[in-house]
MITORLO-974925 format. One record per residue (C-alpha): residue in three letters; residue number from 1; z, y, x. Coordinates in Angstrom, 1 decimal. Example, Ala and Ser with C-alpha at 12.3 -4.5 7.8 and 13.67 -1.06 7.14 Angstrom:
BEGIN
{atom "ALA" 1 {7.8 -4.5 12.3}}
{atom "SER" 2 {7.1 -1.1 13.7}}
//
This chain:
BEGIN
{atom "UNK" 1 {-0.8 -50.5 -5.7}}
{atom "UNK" 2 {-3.5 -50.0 -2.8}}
{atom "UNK" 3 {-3.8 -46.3 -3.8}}
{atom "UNK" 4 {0.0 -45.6 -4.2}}
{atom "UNK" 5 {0.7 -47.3 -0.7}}
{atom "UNK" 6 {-2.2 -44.6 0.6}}
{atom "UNK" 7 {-0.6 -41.5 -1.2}}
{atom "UNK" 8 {3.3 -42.5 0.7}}
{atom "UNK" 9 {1.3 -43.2 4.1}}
{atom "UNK" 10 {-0.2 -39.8 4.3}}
{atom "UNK" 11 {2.3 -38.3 2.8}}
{atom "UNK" 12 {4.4 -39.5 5.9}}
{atom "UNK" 13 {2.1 -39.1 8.3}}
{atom "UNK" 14 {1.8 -35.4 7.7}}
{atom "UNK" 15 {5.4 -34.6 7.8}}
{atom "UNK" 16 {5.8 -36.6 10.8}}
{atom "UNK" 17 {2.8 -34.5 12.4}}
{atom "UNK" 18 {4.1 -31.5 11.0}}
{atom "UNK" 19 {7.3 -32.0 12.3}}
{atom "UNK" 20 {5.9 -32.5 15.9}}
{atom "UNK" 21 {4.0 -29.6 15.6}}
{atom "UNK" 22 {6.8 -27.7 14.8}}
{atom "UNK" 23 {8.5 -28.5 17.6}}
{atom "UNK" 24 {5.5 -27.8 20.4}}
{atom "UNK" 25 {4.5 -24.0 18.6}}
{atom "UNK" 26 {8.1 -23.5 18.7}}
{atom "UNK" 27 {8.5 -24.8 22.5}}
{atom "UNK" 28 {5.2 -22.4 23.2}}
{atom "UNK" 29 {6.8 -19.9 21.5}}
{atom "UNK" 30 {10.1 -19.9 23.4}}
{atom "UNK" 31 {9.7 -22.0 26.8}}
{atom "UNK" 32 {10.6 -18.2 28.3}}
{atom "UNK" 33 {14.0 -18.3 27.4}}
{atom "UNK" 34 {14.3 -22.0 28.5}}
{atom "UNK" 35 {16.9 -21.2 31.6}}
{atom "UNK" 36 {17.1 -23.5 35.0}}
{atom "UNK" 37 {20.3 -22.2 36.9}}
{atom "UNK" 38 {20.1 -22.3 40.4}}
{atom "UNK" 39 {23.2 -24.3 42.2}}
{atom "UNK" 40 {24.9 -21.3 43.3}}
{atom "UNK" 41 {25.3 -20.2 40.1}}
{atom "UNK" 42 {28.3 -18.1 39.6}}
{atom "UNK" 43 {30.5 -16.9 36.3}}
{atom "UNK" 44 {31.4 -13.5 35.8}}
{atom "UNK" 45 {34.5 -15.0 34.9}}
{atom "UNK" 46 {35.9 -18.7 34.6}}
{atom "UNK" 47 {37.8 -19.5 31.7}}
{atom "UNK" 48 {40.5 -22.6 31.5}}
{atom "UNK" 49 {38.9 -25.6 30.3}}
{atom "UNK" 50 {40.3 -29.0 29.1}}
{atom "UNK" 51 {38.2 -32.2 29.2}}
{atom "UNK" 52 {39.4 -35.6 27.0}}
{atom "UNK" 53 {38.3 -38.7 28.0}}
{atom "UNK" 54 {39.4 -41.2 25.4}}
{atom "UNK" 55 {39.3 -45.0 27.0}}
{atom "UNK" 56 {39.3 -48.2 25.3}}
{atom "UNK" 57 {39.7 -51.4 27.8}}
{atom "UNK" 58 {37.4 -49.2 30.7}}
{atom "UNK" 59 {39.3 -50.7 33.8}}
{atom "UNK" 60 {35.7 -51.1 35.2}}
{atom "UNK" 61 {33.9 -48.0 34.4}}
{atom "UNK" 62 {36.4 -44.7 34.1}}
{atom "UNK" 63 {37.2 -44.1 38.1}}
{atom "UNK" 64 {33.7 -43.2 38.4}}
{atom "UNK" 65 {34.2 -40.8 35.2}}
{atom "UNK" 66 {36.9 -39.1 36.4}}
{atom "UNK" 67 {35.9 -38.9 40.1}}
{atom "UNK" 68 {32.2 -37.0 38.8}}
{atom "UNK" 69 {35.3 -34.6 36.2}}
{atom "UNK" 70 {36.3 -34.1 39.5}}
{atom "UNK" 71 {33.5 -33.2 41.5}}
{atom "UNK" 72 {32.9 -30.4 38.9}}
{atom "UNK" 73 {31.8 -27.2 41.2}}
{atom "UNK" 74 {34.5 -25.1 39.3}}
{atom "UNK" 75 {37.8 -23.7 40.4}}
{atom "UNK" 76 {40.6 -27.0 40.1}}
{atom "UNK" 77 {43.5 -24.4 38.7}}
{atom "UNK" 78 {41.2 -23.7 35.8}}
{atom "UNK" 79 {40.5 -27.3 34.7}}
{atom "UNK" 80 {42.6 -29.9 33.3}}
{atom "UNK" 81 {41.7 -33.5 32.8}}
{atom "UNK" 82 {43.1 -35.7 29.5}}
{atom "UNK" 83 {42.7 -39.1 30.2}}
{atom "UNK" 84 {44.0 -40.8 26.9}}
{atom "UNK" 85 {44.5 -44.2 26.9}}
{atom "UNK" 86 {43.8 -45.9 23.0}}
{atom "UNK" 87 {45.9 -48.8 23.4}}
{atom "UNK" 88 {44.1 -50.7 26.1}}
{atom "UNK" 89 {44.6 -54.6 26.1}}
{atom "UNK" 90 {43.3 -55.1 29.7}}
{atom "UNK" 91 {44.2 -53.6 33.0}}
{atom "UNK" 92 {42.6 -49.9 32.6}}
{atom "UNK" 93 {46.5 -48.4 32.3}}
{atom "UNK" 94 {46.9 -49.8 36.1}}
{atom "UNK" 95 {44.1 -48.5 36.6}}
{atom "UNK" 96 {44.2 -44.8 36.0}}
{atom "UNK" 97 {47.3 -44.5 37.8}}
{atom "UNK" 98 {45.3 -44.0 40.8}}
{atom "UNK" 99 {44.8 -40.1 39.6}}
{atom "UNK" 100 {48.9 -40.1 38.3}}
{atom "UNK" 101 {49.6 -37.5 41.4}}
{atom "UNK" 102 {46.4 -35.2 40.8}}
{atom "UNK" 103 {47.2 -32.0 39.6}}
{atom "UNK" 104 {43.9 -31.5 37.9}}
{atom "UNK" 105 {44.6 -35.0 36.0}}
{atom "UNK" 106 {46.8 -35.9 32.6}}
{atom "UNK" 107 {47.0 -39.5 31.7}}
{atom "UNK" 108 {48.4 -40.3 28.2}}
{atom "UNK" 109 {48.9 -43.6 26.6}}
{atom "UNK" 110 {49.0 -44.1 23.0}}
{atom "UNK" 111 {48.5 -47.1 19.9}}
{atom "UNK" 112 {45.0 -47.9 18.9}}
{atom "UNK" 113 {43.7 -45.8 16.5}}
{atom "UNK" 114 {40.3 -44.7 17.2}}
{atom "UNK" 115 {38.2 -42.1 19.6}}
{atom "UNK" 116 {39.1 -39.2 17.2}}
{atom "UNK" 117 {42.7 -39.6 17.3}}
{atom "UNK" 118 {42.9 -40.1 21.0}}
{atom "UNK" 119 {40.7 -37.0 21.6}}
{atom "UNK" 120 {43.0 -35.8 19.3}}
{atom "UNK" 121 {45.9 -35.7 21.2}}
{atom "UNK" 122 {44.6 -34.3 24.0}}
{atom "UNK" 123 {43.3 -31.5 21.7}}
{atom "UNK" 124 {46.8 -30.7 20.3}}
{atom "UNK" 125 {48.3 -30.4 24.0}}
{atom "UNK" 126 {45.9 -28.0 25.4}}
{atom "UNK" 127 {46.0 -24.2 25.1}}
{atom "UNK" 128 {43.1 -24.3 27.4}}
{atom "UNK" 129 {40.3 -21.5 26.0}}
{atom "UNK" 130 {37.4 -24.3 25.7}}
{atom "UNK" 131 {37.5 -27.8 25.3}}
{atom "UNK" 132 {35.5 -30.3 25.4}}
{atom "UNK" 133 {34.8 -34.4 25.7}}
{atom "UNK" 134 {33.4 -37.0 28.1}}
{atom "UNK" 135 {32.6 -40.6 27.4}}
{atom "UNK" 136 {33.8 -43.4 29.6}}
{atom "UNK" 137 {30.9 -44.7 30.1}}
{atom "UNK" 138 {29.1 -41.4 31.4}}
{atom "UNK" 139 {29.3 -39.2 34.3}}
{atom "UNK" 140 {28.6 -35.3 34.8}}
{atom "UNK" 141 {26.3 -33.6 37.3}}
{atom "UNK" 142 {28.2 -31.0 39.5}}
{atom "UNK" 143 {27.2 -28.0 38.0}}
{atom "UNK" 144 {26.6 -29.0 34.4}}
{atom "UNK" 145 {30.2 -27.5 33.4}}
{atom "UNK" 146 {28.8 -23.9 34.5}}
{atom "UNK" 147 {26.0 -24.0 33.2}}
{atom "UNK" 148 {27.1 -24.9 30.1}}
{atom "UNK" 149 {29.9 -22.3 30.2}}
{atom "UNK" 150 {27.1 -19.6 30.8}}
{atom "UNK" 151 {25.7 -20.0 27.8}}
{atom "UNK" 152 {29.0 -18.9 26.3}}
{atom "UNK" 153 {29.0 -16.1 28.6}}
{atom "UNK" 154 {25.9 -14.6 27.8}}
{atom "UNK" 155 {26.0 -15.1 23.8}}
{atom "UNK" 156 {29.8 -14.4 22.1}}
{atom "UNK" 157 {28.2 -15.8 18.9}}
{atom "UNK" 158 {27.7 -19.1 20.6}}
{atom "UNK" 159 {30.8 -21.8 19.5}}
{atom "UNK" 160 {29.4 -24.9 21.3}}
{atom "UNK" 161 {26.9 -25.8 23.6}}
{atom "UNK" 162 {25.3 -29.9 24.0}}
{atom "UNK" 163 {24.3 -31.0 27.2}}
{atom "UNK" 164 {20.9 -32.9 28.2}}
{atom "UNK" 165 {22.4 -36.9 28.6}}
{atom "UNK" 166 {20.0 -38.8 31.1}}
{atom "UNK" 167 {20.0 -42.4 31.3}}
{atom "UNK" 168 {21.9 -43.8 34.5}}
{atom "UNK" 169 {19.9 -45.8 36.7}}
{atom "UNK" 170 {17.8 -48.1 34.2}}
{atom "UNK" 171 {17.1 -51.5 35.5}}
{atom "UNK" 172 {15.5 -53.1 32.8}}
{atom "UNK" 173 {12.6 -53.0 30.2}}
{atom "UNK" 174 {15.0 -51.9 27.5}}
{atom "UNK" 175 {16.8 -49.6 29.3}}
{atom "UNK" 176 {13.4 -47.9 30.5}}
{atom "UNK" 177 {12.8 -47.6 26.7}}
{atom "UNK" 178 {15.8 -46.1 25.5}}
{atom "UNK" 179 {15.0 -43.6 28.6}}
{atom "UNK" 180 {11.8 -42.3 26.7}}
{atom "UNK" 181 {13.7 -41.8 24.2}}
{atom "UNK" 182 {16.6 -39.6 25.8}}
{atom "UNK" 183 {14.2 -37.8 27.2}}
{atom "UNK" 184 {12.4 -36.7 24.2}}
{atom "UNK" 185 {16.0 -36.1 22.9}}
{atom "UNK" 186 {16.6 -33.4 25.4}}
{atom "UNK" 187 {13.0 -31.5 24.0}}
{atom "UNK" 188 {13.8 -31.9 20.5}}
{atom "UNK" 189 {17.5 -30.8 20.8}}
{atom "UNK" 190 {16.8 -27.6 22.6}}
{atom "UNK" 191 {14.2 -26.8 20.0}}
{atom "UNK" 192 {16.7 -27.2 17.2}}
{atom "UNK" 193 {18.9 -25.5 19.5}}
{atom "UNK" 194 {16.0 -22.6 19.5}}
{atom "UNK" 195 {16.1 -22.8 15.9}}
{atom "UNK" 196 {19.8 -22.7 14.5}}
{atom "UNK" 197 {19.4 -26.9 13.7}}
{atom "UNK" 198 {21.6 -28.9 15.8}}
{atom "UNK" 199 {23.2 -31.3 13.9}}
{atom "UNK" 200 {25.5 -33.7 16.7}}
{atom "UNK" 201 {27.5 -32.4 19.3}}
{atom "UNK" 202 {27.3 -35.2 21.5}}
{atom "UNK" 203 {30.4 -37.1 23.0}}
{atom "UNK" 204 {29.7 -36.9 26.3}}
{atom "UNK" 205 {30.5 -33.7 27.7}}
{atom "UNK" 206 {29.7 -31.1 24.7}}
{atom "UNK" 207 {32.0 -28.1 25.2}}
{atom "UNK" 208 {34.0 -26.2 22.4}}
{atom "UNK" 209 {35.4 -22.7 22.4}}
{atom "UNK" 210 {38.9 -23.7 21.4}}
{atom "UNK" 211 {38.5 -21.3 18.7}}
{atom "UNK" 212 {36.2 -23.7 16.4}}
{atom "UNK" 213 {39.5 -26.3 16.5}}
{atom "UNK" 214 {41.9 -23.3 15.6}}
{atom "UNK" 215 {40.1 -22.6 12.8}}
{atom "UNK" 216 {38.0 -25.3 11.3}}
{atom "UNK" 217 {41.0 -28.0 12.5}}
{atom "UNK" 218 {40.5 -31.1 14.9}}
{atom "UNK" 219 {38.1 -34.2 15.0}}
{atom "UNK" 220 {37.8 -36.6 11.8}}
{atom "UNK" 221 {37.2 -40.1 11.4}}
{atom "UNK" 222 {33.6 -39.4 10.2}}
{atom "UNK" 223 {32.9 -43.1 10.4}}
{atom "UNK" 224 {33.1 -43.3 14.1}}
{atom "UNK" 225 {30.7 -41.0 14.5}}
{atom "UNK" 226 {33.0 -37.6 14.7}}
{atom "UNK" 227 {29.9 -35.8 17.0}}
{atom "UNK" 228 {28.0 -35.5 14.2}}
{atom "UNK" 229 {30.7 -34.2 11.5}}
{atom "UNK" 230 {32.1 -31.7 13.8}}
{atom "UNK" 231 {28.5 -30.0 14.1}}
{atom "UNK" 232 {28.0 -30.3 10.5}}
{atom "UNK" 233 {30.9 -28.6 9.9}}
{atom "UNK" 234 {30.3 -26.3 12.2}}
{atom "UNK" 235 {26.7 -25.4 10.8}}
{atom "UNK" 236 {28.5 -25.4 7.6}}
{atom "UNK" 237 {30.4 -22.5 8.6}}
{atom "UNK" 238 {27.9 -20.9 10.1}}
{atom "UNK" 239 {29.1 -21.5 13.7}}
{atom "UNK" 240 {26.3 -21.1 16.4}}
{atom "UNK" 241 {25.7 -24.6 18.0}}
{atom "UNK" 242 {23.2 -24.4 21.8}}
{atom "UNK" 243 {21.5 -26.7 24.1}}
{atom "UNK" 244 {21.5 -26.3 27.8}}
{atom "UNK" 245 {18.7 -28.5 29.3}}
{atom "UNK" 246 {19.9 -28.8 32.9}}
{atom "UNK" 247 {23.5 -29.8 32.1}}
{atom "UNK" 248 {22.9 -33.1 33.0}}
{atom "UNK" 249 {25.2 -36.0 31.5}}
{atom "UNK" 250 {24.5 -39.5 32.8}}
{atom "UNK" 251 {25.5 -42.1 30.2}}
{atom "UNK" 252 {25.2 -46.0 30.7}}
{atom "UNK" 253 {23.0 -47.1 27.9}}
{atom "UNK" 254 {23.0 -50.5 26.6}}
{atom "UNK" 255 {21.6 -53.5 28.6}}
{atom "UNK" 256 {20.6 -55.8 25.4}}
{atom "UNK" 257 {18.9 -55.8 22.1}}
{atom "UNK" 258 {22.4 -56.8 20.5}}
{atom "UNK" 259 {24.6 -53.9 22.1}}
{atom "UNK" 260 {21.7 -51.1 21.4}}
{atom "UNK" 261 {21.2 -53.0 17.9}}
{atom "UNK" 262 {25.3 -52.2 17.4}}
{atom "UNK" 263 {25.3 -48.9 18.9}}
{atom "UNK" 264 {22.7 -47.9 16.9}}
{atom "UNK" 265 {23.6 -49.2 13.9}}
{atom "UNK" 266 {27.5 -47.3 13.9}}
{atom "UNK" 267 {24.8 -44.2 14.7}}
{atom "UNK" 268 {22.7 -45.1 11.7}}
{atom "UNK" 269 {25.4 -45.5 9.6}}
{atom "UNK" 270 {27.2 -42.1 10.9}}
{atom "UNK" 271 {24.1 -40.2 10.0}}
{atom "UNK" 272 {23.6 -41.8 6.5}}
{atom "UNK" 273 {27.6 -41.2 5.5}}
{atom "UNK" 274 {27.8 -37.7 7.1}}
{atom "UNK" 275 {24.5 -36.8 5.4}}
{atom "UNK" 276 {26.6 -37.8 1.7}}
{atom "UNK" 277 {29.7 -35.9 2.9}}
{atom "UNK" 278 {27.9 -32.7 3.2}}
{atom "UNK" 279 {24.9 -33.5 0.7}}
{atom "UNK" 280 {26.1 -30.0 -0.5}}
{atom "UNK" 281 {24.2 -28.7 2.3}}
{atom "UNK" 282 {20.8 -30.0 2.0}}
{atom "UNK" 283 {18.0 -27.6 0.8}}
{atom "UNK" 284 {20.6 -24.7 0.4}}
{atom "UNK" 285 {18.9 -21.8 2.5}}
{atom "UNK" 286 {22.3 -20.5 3.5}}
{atom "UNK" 287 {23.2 -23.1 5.3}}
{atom "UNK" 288 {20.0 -22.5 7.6}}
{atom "UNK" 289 {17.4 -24.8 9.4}}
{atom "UNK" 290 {20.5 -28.2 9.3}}
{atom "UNK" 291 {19.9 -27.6 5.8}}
{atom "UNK" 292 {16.2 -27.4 5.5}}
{atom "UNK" 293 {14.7 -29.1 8.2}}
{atom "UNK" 294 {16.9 -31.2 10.6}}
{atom "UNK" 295 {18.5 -33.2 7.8}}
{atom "UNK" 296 {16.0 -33.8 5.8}}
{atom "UNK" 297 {13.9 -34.5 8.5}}
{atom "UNK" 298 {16.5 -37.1 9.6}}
{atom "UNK" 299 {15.6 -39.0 5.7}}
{atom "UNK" 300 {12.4 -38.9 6.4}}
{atom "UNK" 301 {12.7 -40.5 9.5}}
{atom "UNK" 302 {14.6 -43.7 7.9}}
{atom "UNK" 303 {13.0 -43.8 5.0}}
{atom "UNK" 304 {9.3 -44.0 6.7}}
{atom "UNK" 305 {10.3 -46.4 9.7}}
{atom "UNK" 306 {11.7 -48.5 6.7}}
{atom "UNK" 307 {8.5 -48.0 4.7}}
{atom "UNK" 308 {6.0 -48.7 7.7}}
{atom "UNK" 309 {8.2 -51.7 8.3}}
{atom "UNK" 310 {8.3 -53.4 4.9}}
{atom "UNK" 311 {4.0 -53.0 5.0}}
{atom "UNK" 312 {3.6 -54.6 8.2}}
{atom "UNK" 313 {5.9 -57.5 7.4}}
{atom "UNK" 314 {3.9 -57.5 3.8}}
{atom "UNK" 315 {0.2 -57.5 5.8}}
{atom "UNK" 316 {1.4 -60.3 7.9}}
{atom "UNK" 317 {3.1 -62.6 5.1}}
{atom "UNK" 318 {-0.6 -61.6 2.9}}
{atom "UNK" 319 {-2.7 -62.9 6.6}}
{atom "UNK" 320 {-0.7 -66.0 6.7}}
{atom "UNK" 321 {-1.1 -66.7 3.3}}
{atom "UNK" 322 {-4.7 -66.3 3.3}}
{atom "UNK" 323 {-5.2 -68.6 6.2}}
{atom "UNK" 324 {-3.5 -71.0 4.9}}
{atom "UNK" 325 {-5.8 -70.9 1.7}}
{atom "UNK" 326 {-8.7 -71.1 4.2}}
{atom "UNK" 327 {-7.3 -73.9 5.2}}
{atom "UNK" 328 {-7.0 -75.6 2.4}}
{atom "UNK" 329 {-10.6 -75.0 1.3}}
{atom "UNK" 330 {-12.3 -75.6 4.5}}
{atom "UNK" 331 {-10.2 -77.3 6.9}}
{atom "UNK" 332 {-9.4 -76.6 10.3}}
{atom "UNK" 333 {-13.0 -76.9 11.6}}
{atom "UNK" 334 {-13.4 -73.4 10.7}}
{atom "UNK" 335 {-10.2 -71.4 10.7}}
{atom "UNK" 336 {-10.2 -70.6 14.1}}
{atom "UNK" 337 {-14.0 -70.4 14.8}}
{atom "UNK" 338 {-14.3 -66.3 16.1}}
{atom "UNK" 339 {-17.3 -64.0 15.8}}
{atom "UNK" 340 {-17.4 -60.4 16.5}}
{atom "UNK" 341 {-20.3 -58.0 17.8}}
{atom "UNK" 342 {-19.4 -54.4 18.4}}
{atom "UNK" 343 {-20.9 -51.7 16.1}}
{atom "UNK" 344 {-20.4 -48.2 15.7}}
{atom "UNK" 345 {-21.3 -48.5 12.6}}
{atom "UNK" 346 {-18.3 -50.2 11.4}}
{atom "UNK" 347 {-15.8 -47.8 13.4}}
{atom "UNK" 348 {-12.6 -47.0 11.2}}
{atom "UNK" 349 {-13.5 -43.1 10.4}}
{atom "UNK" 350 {-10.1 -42.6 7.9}}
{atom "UNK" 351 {-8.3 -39.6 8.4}}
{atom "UNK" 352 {-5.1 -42.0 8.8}}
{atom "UNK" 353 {-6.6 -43.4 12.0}}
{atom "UNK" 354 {-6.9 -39.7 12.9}}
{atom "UNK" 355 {-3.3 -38.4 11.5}}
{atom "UNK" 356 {-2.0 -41.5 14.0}}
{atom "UNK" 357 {-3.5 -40.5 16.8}}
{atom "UNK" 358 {-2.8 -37.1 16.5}}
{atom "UNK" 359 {0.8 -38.4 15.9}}
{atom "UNK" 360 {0.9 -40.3 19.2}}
{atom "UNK" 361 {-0.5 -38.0 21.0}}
{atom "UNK" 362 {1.8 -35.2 19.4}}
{atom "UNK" 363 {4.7 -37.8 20.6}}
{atom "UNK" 364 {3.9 -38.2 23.9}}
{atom "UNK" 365 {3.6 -34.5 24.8}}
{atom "UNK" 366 {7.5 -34.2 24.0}}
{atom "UNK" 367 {8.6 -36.9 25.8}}
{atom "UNK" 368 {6.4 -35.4 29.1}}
{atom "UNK" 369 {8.3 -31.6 28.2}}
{atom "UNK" 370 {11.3 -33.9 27.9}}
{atom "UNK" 371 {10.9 -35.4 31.2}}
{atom "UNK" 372 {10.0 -32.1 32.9}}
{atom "UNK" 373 {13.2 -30.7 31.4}}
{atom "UNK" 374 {15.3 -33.3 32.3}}
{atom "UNK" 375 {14.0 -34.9 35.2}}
{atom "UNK" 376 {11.3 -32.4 36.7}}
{atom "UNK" 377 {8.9 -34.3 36.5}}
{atom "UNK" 378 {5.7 -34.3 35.1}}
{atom "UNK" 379 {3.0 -37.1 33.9}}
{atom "UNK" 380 {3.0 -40.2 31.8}}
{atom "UNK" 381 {5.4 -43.1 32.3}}
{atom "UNK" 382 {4.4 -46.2 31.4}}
{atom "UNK" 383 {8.1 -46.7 29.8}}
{atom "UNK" 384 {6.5 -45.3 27.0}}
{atom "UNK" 385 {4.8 -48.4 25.9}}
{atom "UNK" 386 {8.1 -50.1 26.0}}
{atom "UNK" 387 {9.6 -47.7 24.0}}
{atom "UNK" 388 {7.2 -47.6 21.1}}
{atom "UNK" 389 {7.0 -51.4 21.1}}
{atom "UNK" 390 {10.3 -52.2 21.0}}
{atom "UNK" 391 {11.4 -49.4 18.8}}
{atom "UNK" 392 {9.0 -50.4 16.4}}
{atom "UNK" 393 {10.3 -54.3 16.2}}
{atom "UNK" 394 {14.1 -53.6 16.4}}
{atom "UNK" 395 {14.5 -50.0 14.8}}
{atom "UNK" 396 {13.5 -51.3 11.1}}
{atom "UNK" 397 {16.7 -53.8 11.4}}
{atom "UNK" 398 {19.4 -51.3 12.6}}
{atom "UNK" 399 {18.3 -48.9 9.5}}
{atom "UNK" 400 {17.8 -51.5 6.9}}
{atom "UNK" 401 {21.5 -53.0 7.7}}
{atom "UNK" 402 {23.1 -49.6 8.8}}
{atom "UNK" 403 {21.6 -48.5 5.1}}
{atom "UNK" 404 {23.3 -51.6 3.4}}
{atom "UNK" 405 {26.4 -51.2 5.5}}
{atom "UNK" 406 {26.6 -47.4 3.7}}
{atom "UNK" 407 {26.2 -49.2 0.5}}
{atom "UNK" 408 {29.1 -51.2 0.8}}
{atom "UNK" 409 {31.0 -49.1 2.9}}
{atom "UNK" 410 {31.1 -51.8 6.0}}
{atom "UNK" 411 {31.7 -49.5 8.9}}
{atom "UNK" 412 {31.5 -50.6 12.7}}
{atom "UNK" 413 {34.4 -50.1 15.1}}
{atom "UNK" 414 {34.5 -47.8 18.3}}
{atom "UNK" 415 {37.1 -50.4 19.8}}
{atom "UNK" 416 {34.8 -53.3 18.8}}
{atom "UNK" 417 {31.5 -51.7 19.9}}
{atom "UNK" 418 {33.2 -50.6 23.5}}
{atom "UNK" 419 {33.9 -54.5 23.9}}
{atom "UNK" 420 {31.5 -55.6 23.1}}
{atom "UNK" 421 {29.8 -53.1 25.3}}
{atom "UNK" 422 {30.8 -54.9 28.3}}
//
């Protein structure tokens, strides 16, 4: 059993430093093409583009939305903003009619039915040649749309391009954590960007030539997580899918264990459903690096947090267990008597302690490109003990129920989750 638990360790340990590696020759390889656009940046020529922002009981977070739609540096006859109301039972109807006389601004009410539908029906209204979506909870930086839209300009192949999402103003531990990891986000997504791999268009504030909806249709359920089918559809098609790093998105993140546990778990479960949807694509060479790398990868991921999980709470269960043997053999007198000298000697030498370290290390230098990218700045952040220790607790629980929730086919709710959000 000791040997077998060995072979999986290792075995997961040098995917997970492969992986990283991966990622830093491919950044070395390609940090050259990694563009920052000066704020004057100008278009050869600016296209008509419609943004959706679906809203779910938001009276207290969606005037800032629109008001940063509206600050977009970009020319107001050539943008058009859907604000689609999905059957709201509080006062966020009242609300929106404070943009009712902007010319830039359409509001549309409609019966609860989920995100997908209401972006939906914004999608079937436009003629608009890109289109794309922004969260109610997040807000855009002034010149992310052109920057994004530049992309498109320079590359005809390219169908959609992501944005870098930064975490608004974190004020607390968790927050700071969940920072670290949007940072490291922003590295990894431009690498699979590099590399033909992107697998979710995020909500907030990907934009779509119009074209990929004309021909591959609209948005799907895709168990609330319709980000992530879109993409995969679109990789499945062979549709080019980018990453611009300074297009900067600023989401709220959650403020509590239980609304990051639910949020992740409906991503969790996304992934895991998606992933059976399209398991037609995995390991099939024409469907590219989604195929061989980022998905799989993505297994790996759950299957090892899962796996490292399930041994600590084994090792911990096996010391209690053996304490309270000592206990019964030699009392208390003795259980918590404590002797240790120092001795080089007895250092751990494995090459697991070695793979970790690496591993960490490996870990840490994407989250400081990350940072650079996203931020500008350089260094360590001390977030990044936060974000390892609390990841490490909570992650396990998100998987192992999001896993169980796919086995069953117990889905979470974008309504739900958006209350509770509050």
């Amino acid at each position: 059993m000791g040997s077998a638990y060995t072979i999986i360790f290792y075995v997961f340990c040098f995917i997970s430093v492969y992986v990283q590696i991966f990622f830093l020759v491919t950044f070395l390889e390609k940090k050259r093409h990694i563009v920052h656009n000066p704020d004057n940046l100008d278009l050869n020529y600016y296209p008509t583009v419609t943004i959706a922002v679906p809203i779910y009981n938001e009276e207290t977070t969606i005037i800032k939305t629109v008001k940063s739609l509206l600050s977009l540096d970009y020319p107001k006859d050539k943008i058009k903003i859907y604000i689609v109301d999905d059957g709201s039972k509080d006062n966020t109807w009242n609300v929106i009619q404070e943009f009712k006389d902007n010319q830039c601004v359409v509001l549309l009410k409609k019966e609860n039915g989920g995100k997908h539908t209401a972006v939906n029906l914004a999608l079937e209204k436009t003629s608009s040649e890109f289109f794309g979506c922004l969260d109610s909870d997040s807000m855009v930086h002034p010149q992310s749309l052109k920057r994004i839209l530049k992309y498109f300009e320079k590359d005809p192949q390219t169908m959609a391009v992501a944005p870098s999402i930064v975490v608004f103003n974190p004020k607390n531990i968790l927050q700071h954590a969940q920072s670290i990891e949007y940072d490291m986000s922003i590295y990894t997504k431009k690498m699979l960007g590099f590399m033909g791999g992107i697998h979710v268009a995020p909500g907030p504030f990907s934009i779509f030539r119009k074209k990929v909806f004309d021909d591959l249709g609209p948005y799907h359920k895709a168990h609330n997580t319709e980000d992530q089918e879109i993409a995969l559809r679109m990789q499945e098609h062979g549709y080019k899918i980018d990453h611009c790093p300074d297009a900067y998105v600023y989401t709220n993140t959650p403020n509590s264990v239980a609304k990051l546990y639910r949020q992740r778990l409906r991503w969790i479960y996304g992934f895991i459903k998606n992933l059976i949807d399209y398991r037609r694509m995995l390991f099939r060479k024409e469907y590219g690096t989604v195929a061989l790398f980022t998905l799989p990868s993505g297994i790996v991921s759950i299957v090892g947090v899962i796996f490292l999980f399930v041994n600590v709470v084994g090792n911990i269960i096996k010391f209690i267990y053996n304490k309270i043997v000592q206990i019964q053999t030699v009392g208390f007198g003795h259980i918590f008597t404590f002797h240790y000298k120092f001795d080089w000697f007895f250092l751990n030498t494995k090459a697991v302690l070695f793979l970790t370290i690496i591993l960490y290390i490996l870990v840490i230098i994407s989250v400081m490109i990350g940072r650079k990218m996203a931020e500008g700045k350089s260094g360590f952040s001390i977030s990044f003990f936060y974000f390892i220790i609390i990841y490490s607790v909570i992650a396990p629980f998100w998987m192992l129920r999001a896993i169980y929730n796919a086995i069953i086919s117990k889905e979470s709710s974008w309504t739900l989750e958006r209350k509770v959000a509050k």
